[in-house]
N, C-alpha and C positions, 0 to 999 in steps of 0.2 A: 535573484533566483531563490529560490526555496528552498533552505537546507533537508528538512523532512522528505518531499520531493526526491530530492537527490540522493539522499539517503534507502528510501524505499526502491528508486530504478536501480540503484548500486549493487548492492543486494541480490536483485531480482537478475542483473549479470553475472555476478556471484556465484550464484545458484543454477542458473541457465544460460551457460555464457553465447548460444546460440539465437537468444531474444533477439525479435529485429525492430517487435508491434508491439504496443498496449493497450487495450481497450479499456474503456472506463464509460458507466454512465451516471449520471450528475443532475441534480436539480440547481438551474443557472441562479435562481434565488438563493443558493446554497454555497457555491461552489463555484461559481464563475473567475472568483479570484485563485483560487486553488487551482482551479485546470488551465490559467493563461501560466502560472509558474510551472504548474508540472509540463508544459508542451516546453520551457527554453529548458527545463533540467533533464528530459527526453531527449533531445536533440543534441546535448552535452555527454550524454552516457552512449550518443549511438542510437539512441528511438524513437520511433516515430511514436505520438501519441495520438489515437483517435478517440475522442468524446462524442458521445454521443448525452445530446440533453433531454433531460424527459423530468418534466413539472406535474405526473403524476405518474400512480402505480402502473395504470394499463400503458402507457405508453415506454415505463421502464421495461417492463416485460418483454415487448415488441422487441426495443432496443436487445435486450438479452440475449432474445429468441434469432433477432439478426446476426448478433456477434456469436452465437455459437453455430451457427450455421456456416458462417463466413471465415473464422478462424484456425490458422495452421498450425496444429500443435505442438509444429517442429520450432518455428520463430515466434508465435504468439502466446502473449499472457493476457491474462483479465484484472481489474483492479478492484476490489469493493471497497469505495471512499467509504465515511462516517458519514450518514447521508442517509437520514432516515425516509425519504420519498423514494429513492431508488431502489435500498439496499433492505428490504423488510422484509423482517427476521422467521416469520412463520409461513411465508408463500415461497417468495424471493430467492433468500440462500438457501431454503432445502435444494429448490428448482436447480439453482446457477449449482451447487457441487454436487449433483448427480449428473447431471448435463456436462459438467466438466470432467467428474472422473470416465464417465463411458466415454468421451472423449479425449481422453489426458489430455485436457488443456490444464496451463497450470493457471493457479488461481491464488493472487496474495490481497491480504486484507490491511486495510485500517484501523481495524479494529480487532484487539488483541483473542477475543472471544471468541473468534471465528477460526482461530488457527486447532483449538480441540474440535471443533466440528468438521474440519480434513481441508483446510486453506495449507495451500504450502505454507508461510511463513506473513506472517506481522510485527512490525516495528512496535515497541511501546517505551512510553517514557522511561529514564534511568533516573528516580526520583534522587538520590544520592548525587550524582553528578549536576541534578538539574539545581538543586541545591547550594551546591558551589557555584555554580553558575551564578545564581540571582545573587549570590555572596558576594560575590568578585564585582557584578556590575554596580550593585548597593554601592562597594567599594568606591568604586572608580566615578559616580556618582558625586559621592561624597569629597572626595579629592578634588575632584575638578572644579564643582560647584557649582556646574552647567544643569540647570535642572529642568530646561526648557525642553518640548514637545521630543519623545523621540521613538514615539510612533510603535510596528509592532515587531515583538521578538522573536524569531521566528525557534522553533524546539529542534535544536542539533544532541540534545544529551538521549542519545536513543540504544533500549537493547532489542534480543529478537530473538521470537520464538515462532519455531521450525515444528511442522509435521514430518516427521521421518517417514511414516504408512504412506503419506502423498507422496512424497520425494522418492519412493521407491517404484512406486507404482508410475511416476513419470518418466520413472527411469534414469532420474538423477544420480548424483553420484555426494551427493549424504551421505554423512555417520555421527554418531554422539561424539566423537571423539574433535571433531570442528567446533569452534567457537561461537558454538547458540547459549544465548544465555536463556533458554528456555525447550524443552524438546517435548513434544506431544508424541505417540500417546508419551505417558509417562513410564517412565524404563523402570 
């Protein structure tokens, strides 16, 4: 399973503990590994995950265009992976958070950028922590002597930063005074 993954659906119960859906759309040259771990770390928090793939803009669109039509603002979120065929940045997410706020669908991101532009809330590395991290593994590495293949790490040292102006406006139940290690606008 994918700690990141699990990390961002956690979160996202956190925050909206009445989630039931996730939408996400994906270029499968992209992200195919990505969306087989987030559907078992989905179904681990309670979610069902729907992907939708789309190997270019116009068909990311559609995809969009179906999931906001489609989606119940009471149980459903939307996800925008790092995934520049889907998630593009001058058409795309104007489109997806205007579409979202006229319909308080909540909306978290992948990418840390998009949470000033009115995403509820994005995961970002904890450089600090990630640090001791690779510390400890070098470590134990070294100790063991085992330095044979071991494949990929997957990034659990994560902080998060929250739209408070979304989180209101969805009606969440937000405040600075929670453990965001990051709060848009900025207070």
């Amino acid at each position: 399973s994918s700690d990141v993954c699990s990390s961002d659906l956690a979160h996202l119960k956190e925050l909206m503990p009445a989630a039931r859906r996730v939408f996400t759309v994906y270029d499968p040259r992209l992200n195919s590994w990505l969306i087989r771990q987030a559907k078992e770390s989905a179904r681990a928090q309670g979610l069902e995950l729907v992907a939708y793939a789309a190997q270019d803009l116009h068909t990311a669109v559609h995809a969009y265009q179906d999931i906001l039509d489609a989606a119940d603002n009471r149980h459903d979120a939307l996800w925008l992976l790092q995934d520049s065929t889907t998630v593009e940045e001058s058409g795309v997410l104007p489109l997806v958070l205007h579409e979202s706020w006229t319909r308080n669908l909540a909306v978290f991101s992948s990418t840390l950028g998009h949470v000033r532009r009115g995403v509820l809330f994005s995961l970002y590395p904890d450089n600090s922590a990630l640090g001791r991290h690779l510390a400890e593994t070098a470590q134990e590495f070294l100790e063991s002597g085992d330095f044979g293949e071991h494949g990929m790490v997957l990034l659990r040292e994560v902080l998060m930063a929250v739209n408070l102006r979304t989180a209101m406006h969805l009606g969440l139940n937000s405040s600075p005074q929670q453990s965001f290690d990051m709060v848009f606008p900025e207070q």
